[in-house]
C-alpha positions in Angstrom: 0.0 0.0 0.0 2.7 2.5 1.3 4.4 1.8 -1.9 1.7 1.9 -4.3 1.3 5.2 -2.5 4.9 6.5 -3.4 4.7 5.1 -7.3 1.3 7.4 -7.7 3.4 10.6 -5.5 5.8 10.1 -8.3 4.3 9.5 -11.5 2.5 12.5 -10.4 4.8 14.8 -10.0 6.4 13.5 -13.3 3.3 14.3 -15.1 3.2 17.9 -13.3 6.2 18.2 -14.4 5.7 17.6 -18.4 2.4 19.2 -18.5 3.0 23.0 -19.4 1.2 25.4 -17.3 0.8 25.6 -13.5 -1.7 23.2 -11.3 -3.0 24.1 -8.2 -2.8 20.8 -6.4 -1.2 19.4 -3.2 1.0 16.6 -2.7 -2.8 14.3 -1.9 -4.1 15.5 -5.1 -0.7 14.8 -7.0 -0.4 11.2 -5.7 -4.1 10.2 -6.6 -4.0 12.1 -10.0 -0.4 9.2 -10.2 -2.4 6.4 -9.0 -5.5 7.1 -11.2 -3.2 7.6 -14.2 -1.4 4.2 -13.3 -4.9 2.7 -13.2 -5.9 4.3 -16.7 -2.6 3.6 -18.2 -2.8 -0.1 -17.5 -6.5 -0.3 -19.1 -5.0 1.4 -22.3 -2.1 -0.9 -22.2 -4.5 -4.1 -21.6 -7.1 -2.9 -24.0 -4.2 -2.3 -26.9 -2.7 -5.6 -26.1 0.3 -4.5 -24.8 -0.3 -6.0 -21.1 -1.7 -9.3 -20.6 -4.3 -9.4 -18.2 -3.5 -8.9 -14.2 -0.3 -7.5 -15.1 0.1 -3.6 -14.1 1.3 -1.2 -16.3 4.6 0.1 -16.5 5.7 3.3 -16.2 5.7 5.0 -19.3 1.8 4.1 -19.6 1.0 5.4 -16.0 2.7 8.7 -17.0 0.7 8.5 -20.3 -2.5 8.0 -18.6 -1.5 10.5 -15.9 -1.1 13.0 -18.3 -4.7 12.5 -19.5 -6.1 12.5 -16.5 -4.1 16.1 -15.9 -5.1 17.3 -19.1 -8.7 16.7 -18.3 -8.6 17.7 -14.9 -7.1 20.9 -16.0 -10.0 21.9 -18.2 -12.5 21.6 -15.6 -10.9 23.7 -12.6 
């Protein structure tokens, strides 16, 4: 759990990070924004085929999919 915790705090801040522009969020908001993206990145990943199923994605896709969910969480606050 704790370290599920600290993969979401830093795929996070890596998203943060590439996304241009400044978010208001705190270090909570930043570790669930990694953990969702972790979470969306592995359905991409198991819906292209490129993780079998059960297996968790890696992280390339849980920056990719944290940087969706930034994207869209920056257009609606």
């Amino acid at each position: 759990m704790i370290g599920h915790a600290i993969f979401g705090l830093i795929i996070g801040l890596l998203a943060r990070a590439v996304m241009p522009g400044r978010q208001h969020m705190g270090l909570i908001l930043t570790m669930i924004l990694g953990l969702v993206g972790a979470w969306l990145g592995g359905v991409i990943g198991r819906t292209t085929g490129m993780y079998k199923e059960g297996h968790p994605a890696g992280y390339l896709m849980a920056l990719v999919g944290a940087l969706i969910v930034l994207f869209v969480y920056s257009q609606f606050a």
